[in-house]
C-alpha positions in Angstrom: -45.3 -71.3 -64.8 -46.1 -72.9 -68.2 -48.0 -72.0 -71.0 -50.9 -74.0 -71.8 -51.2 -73.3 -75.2 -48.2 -75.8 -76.8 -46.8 -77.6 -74.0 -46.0 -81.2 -75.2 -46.8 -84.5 -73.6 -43.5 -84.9 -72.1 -44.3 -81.5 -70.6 -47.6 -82.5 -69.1 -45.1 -85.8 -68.0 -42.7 -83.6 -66.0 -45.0 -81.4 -64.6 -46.9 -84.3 -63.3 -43.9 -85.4 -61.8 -42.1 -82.9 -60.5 -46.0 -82.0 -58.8 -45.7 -85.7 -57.4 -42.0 -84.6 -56.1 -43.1 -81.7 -54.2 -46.0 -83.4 -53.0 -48.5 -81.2 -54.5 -52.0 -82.6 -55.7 -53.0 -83.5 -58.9 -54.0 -80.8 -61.0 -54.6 -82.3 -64.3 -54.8 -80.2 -67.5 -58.1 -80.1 -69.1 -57.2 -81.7 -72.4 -57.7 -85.6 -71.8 -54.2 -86.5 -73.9 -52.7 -83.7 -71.8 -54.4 -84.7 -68.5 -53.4 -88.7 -69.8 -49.5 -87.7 -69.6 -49.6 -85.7 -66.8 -51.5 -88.5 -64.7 -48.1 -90.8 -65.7 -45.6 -88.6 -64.9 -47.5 -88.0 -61.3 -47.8 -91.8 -61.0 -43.9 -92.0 -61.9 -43.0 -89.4 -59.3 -45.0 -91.3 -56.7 -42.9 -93.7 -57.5 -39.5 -92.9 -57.8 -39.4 -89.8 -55.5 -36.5 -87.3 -55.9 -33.3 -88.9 -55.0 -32.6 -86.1 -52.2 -35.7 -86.9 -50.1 -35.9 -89.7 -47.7 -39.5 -90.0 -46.4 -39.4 -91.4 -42.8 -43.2 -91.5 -42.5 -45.9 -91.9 -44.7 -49.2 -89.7 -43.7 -52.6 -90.4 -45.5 
């Protein structure tokens, strides 16, 4: 999928987000900044949720 070696922050950001999207877990990089960026984008995904999904019930 993506290679770890330069991705950016706003990389780790969209791959946190479009893993919050698809409901996936978090699976933060190992670099703290990295993990840092991905963490928001995850929390922003949470969040905002893709515009074509409607969630009609929430299951913890």
């Amino acid at each position: 999928m993506m290679n770890n070696t330069k991705a950016t922050h706003e990389d780790w950001f969209n791959v946190g987000k479009s893993d919050a999207y698809a409901g996936k877990p978090k699976t933060p990089p190992e670099d703290a900044e990295s993990a840092s960026m991905y963490d928001l984008g995850y929390s922003e995904g949470e969040i905002t949720r893709p515009p074509t999904e409607t969630p009609e019930t929430e299951q913890e």
